[in-house]
TIVEX-343062 format. One record per residue (C-alpha): residue number from 1; residue in one letter; x, y, z. Coordinates in pm, 1 decimal. Each point is the difference from the previous one (the first is absolute). Example, Ala and Ser with C-alpha at 12.3 -4.5 7.8 and 13.67 -1.06 7.14 Angstrom:
(1, A, (1230.0, -450.0, 780.0)),
(2, S, (137.0, 344.0, -66.0)),
This chain:
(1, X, (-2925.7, 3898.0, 7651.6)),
(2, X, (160.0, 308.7, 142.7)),
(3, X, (-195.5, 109.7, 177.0)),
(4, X, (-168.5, -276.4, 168.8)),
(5, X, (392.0, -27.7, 102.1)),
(6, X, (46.8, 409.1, 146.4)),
(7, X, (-378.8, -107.0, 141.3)),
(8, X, (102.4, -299.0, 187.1)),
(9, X, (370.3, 187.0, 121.7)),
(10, X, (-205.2, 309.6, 87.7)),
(11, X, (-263.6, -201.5, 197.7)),
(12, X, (351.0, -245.5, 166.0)),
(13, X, (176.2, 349.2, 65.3)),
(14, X, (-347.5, 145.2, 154.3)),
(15, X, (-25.4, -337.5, 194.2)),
(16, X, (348.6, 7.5, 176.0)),
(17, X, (-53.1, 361.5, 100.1)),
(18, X, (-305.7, -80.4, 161.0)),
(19, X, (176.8, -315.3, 190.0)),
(20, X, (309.7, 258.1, 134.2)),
(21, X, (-236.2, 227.7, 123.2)),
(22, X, (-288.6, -43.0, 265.6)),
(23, X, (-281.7, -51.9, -252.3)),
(24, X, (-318.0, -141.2, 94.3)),
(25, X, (-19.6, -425.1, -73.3)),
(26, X, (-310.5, 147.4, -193.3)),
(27, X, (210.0, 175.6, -259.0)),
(28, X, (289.3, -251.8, -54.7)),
(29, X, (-275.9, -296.1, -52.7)),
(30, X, (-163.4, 186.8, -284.5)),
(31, X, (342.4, 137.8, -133.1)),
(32, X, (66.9, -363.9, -31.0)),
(33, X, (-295.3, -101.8, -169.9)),
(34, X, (47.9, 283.3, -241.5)),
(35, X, (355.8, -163.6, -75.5)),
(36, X, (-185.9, -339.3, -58.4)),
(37, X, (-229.5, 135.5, -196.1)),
(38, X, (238.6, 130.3, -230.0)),
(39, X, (230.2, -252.9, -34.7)),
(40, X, (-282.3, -238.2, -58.4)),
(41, X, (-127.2, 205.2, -299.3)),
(42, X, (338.2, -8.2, -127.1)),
(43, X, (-25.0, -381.9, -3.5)),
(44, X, (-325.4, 36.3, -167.2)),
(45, X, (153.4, 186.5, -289.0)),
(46, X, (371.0, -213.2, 11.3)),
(47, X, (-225.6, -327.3, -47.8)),
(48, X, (-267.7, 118.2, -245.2)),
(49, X, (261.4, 149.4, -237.6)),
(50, X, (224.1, -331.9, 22.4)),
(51, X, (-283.8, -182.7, -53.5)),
(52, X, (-84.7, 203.8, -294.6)),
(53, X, (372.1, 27.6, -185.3)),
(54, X, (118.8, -355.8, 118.4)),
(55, X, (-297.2, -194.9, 6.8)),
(56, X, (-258.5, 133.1, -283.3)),
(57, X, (273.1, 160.7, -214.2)),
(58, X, (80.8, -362.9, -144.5)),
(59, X, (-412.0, -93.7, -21.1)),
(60, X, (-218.4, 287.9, -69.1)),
(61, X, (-272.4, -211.2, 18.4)),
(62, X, (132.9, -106.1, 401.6)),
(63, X, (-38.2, 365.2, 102.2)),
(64, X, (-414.9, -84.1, 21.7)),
(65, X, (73.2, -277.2, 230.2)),
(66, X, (230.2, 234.7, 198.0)),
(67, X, (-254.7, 265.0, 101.7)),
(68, X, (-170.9, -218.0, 240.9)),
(69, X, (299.0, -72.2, 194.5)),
(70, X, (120.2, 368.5, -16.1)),
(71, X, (-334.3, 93.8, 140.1)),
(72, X, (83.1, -221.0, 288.0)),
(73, X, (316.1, 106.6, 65.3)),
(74, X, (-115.0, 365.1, 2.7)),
(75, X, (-265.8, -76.0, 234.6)),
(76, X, (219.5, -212.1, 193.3)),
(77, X, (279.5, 292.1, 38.9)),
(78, X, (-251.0, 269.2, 89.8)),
């Protein structure tokens, strides 16, 4: 997870630059969507493994049920 973490600072850092400086509304919108992009995948991969360890760790037999609603999830934080 650390790098999704120096990703997401790198891509915040990169982001207030371009806001104190006279960048085109062009670049800061997709600088953002980069950030939300990341952080999003992040979620992804917070939810699935708590899902996994929490959920599924107890019931083995759970973790088949699970994989429909992590596909969702994945699809939904895209």
């Amino acid at each position: 997870m650390q790098v999704a973490d120096r990703r997401i600072g790198g891509q915040v850092a990169s982001l207030e630059k371009a806001l104190e400086s006279d960048v085109d509304c062009d670049t800061v919108l997709q600088q953002a969507a980069s950030i939300r992009g990341a952080v999003q995948g992040l979620m992804s991969q917070l939810l699935e493994g708590h899902l996994r360890e929490h959920v599924a760790a107890s019931n083995p037999a759970a973790l088949c049920e699970l994989e429909p609603v992590m596909a969702v999830l994945r699809s939904y934080l895209r």
